[in-house]
DRENPA-3360 file (N, C-alpha, C; in nm, 2 decimals, always signed):
BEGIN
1 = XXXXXXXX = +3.01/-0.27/-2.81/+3.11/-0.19/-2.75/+3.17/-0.10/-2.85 ~ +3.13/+0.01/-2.88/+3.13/+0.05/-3.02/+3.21/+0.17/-2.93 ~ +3.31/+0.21/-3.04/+3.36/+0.36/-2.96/+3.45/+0.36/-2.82 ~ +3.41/+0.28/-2.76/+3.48/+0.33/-2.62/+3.59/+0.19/-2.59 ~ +3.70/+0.21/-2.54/+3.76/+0.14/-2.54/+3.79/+0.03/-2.37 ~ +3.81/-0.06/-2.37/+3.81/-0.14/-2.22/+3.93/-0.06/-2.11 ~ +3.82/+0.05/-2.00/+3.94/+0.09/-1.89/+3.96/-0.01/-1.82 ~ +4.08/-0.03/-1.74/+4.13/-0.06/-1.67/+4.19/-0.05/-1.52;
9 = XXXXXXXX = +4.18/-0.05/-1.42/+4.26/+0.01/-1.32/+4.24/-0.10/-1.20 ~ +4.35/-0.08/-1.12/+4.35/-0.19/-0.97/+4.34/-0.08/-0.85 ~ +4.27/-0.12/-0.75/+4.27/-0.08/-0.64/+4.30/-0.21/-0.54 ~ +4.40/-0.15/-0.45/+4.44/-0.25/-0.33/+4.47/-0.38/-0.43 ~ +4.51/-0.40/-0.54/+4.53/-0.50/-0.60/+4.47/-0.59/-0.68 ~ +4.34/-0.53/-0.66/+4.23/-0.63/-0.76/+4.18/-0.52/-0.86 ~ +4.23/-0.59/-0.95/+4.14/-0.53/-1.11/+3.98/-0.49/-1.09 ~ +4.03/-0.42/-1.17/+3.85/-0.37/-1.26/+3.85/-0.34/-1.37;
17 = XXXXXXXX = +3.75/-0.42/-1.43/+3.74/-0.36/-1.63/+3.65/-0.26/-1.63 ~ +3.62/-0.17/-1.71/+3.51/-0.08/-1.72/+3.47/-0.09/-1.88 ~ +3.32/-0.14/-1.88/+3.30/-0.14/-2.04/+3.15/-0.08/-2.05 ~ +3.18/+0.01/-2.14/+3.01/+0.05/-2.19/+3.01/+0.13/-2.00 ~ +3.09/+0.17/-1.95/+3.07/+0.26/-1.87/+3.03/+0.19/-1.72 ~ +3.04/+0.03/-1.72/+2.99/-0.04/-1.62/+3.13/-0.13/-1.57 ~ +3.11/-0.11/-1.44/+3.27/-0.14/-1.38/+3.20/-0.27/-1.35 ~ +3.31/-0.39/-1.39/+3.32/-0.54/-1.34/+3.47/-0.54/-1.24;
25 = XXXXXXXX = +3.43/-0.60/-1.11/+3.53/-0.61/-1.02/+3.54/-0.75/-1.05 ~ +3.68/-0.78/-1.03/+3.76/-0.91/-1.02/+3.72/-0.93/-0.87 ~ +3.64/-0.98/-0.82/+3.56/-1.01/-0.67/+3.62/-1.16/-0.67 ~ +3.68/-1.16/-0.51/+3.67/-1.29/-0.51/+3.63/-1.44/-0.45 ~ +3.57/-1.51/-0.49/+3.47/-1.58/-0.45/+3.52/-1.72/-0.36 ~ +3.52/-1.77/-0.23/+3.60/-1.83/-0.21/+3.74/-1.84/-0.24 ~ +3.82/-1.92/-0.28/+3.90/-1.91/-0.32/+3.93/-1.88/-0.45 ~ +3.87/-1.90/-0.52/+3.89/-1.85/-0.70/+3.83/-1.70/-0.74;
33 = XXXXXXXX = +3.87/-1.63/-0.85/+3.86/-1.54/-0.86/+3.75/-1.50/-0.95 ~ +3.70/-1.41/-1.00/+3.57/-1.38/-1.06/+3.63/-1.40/-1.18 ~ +3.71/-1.35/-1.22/+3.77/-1.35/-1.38/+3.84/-1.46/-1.43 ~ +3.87/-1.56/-1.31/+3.91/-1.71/-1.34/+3.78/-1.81/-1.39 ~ +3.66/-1.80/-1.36/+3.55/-1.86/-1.37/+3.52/-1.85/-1.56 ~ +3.47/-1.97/-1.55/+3.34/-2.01/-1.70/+3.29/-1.97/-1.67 ~ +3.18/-1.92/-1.81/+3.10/-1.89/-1.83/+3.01/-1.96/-1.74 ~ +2.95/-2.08/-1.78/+2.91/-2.16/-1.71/+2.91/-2.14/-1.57;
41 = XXXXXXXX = +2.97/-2.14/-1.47/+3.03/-2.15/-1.31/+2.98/-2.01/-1.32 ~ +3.02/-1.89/-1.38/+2.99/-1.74/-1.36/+2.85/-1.70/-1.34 ~ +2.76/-1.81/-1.43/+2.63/-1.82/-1.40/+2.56/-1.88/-1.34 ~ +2.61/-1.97/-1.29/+2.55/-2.09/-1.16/+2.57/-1.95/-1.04 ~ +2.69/-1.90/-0.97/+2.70/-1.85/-0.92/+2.65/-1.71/-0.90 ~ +2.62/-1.67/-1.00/+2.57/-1.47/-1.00/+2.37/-1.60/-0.99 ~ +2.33/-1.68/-1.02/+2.18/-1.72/-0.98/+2.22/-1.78/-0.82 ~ +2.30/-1.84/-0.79/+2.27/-1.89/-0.60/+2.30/-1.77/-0.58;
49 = XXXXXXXX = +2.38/-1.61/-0.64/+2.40/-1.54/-0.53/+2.24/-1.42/-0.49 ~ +2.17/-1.42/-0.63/+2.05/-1.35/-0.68/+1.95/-1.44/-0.53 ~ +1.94/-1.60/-0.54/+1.88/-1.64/-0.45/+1.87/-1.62/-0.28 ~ +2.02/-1.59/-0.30/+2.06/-1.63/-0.12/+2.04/-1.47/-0.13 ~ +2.07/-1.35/-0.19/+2.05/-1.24/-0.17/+1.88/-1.24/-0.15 ~ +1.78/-1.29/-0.16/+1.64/-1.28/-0.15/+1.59/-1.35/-0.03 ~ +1.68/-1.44/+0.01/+1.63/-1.50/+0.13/+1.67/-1.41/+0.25 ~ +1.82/-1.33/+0.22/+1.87/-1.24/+0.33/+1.77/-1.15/+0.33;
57 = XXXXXXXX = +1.69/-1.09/+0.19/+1.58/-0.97/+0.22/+1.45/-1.03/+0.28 ~ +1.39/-1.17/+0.25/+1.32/-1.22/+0.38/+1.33/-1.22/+0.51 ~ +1.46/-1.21/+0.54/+1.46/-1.26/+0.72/+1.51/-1.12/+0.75 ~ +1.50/-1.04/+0.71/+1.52/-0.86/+0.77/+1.68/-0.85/+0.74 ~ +1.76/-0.92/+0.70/+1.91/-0.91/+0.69/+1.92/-0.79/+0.49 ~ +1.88/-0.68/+0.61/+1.87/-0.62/+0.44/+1.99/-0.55/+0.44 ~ +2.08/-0.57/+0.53/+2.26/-0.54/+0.50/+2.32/-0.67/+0.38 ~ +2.25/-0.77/+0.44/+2.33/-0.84/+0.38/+2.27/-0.85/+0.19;
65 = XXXXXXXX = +2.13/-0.85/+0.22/+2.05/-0.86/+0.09/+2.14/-0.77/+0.00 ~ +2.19/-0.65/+0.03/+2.22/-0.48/-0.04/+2.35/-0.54/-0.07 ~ +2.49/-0.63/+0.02/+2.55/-0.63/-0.07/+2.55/-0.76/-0.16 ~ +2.46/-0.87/-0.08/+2.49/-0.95/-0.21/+2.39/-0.94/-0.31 ~ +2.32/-0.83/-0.39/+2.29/-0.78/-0.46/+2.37/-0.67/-0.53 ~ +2.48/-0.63/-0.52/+2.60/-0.54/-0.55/+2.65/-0.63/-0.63 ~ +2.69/-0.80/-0.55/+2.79/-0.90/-0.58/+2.73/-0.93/-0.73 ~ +2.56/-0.97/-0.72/+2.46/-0.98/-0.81/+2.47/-0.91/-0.94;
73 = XXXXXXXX = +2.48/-0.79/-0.93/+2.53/-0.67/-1.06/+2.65/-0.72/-1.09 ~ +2.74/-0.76/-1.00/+2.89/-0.72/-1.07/+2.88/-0.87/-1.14 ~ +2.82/-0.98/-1.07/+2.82/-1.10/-1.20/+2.74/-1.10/-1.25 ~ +2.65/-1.00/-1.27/+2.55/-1.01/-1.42/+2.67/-0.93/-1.52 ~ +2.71/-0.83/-1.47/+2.80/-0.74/-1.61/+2.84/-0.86/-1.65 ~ +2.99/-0.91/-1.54/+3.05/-0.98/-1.61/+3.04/-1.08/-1.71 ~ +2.88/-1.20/-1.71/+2.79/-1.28/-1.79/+2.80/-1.19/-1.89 ~ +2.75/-1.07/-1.86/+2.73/-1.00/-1.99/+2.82/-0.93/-2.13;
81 = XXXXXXXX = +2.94/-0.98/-2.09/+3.07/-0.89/-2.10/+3.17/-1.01/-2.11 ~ +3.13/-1.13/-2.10/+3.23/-1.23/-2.06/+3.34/-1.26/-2.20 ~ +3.28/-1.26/-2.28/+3.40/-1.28/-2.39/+3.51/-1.13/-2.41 ~ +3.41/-1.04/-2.42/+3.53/-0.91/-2.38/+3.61/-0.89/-2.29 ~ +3.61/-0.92/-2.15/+3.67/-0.96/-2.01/+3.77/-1.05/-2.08 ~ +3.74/-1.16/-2.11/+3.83/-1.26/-2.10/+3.92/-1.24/-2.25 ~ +3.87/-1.18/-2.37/+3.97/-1.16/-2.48/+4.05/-1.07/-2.42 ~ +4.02/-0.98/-2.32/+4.12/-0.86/-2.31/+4.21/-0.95/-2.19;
89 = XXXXXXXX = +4.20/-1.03/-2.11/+4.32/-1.09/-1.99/+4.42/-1.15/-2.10 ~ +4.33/-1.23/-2.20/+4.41/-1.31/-2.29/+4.51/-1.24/-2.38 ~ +4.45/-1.16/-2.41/+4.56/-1.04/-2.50/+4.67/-1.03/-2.40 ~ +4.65/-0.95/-2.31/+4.73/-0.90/-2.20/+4.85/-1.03/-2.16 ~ +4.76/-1.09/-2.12/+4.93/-1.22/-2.08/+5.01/-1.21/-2.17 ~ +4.97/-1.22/-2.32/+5.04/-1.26/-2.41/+5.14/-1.16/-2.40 ~ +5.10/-1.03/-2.37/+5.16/-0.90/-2.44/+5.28/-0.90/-2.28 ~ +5.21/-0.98/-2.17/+5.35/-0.92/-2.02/+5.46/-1.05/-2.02;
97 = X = +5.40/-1.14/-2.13/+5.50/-1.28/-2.13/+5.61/-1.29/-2.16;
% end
């Protein structure tokens, strides 16, 4: 992340980071939130969502394949970005406390 610095912005209330030019939405999964999740959990779930998104493109449900494949990108960034995401919430509390 050289150079550019972590944007920020909420729409309707839910965050989004933008890093290296790739927006991660705060999506929320059940009841818990994308940016509340482990590493660990972040990744169990972006692979069942990669799966069930391929079974939706088997059975002709290619509305549903398209967005849980959307969902798929936004928890791959996140995996990919996870310690930046999460140093920058951690900063932040400290700084609204």
């Amino acid at each position: 992340m050289k150079g550019k610095p972590i944007e920020v912005s909420a729409t309707a209330g839910i965050l989004s980071i933008k890093i290296q030019d790739r927006e991660i939405i705060n999506e929320r999964i059940g009841n818990v939130w994308l940016f509340d999740l482990s590493l660990a959990m972040a990744i169990t779930y972006k692979e069942a969502i990669y799966a069930e998104a391929n079974a939706c493109s088997m059975e002709g449900d290619h509305k549903g394949s398209k967005e849980l494949r959307a969902s798929y990108n936004n928890f791959k960034r996140y995996v990919a970005h996870y310690e930046q995401v999460q140093n920058y919430i951690n900063q932040n509390k400290l700084i609204t406390l």
